[in-house]
C-alpha positions in Angstrom: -8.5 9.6 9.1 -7.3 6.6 7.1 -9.0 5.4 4.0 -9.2 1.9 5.4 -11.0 3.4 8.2 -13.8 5.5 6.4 -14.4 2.6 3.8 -14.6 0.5 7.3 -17.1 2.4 8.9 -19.0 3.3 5.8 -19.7 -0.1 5.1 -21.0 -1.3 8.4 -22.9 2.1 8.2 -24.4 1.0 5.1 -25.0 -2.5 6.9 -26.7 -1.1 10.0 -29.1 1.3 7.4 -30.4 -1.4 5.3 -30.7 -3.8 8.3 -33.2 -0.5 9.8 -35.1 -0.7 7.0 -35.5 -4.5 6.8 -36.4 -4.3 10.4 -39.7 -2.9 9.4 -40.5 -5.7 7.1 -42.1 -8.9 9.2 -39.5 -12.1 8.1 -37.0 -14.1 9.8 -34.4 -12.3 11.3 -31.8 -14.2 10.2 -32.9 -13.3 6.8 -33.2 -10.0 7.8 -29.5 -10.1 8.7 -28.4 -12.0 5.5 -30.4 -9.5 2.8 -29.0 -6.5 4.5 -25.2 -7.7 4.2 -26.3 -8.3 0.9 -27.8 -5.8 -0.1 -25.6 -3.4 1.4 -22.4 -5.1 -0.1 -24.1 -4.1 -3.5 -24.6 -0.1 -2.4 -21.3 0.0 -1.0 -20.0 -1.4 -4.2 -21.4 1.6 -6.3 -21.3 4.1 -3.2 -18.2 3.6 -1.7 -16.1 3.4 -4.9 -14.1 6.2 -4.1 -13.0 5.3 0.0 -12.1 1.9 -2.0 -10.2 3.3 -4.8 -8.4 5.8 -2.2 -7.9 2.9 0.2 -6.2 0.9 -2.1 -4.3 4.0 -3.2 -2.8 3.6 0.3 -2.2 0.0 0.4 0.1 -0.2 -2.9 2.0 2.8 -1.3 2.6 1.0 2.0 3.8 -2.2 0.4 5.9 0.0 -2.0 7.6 1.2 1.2 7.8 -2.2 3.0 9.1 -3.4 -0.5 12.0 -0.4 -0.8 13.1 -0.9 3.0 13.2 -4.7 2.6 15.6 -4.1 -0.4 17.7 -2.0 1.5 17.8 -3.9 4.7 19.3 -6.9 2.5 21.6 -4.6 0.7 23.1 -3.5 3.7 23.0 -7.2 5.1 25.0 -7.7 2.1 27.5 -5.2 2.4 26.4 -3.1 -0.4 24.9 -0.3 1.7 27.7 2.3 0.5 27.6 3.1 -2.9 31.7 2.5 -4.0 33.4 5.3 -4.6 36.1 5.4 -7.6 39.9 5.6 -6.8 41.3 8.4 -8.5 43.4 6.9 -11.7 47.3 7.9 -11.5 48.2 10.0 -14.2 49.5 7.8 -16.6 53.0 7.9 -17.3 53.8 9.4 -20.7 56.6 8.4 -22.9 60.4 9.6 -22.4 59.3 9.8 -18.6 62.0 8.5 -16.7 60.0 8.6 -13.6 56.6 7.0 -14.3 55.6 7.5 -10.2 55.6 11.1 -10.8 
């Protein structure tokens, strides 16, 4: 399961529990609704640290990606998709070499 999903679902479980236990308490419900999101932003801030931390983990390494095949789709737009290979040199011709194509 993706991080992005657990952290997902963790926080509108969160949500959903405080909003139970506000429902108990006799008040508005729109104020019912806006102390439970939050409240519950502040648990998931200490509780879900680690879905966070693992789901922006994931993030920086799928925009690494995106970032590496970006760079070589416009290298090979740009011709430079094969690295160049060296010609082999000629030997040089040495001195008193009356054929230097030798």
């Amino acid at each position: 399961m993706s991080a992005a999903l657990k952290y997902t679902l963790g926080r509108i479980g969160l949500f959903v529990a405080v909003l139970a236990g506000l429902w108990l308490i006799d008040m508005n419900v729109f104020l019912k609704l806006m102390l439970a999101l939050v409240f519950s932003a502040a648990l998931s801030f200490f509780l879900l640290r680690g879905w966070r931390d693992e789901m922006a983990a994931e993030i920086a390494e799928a925009a690494e990606r995106r970032r590496a095949e970006k760079e070589r789709l416009r290298s090979a737009l740009a011709g430079d998709d094969h690295p160049e290979t060296p010609t082999p040199n000629p030997t040089p011709p040495t001195e008193g070499d009356p054929d230097p194509q030798r």
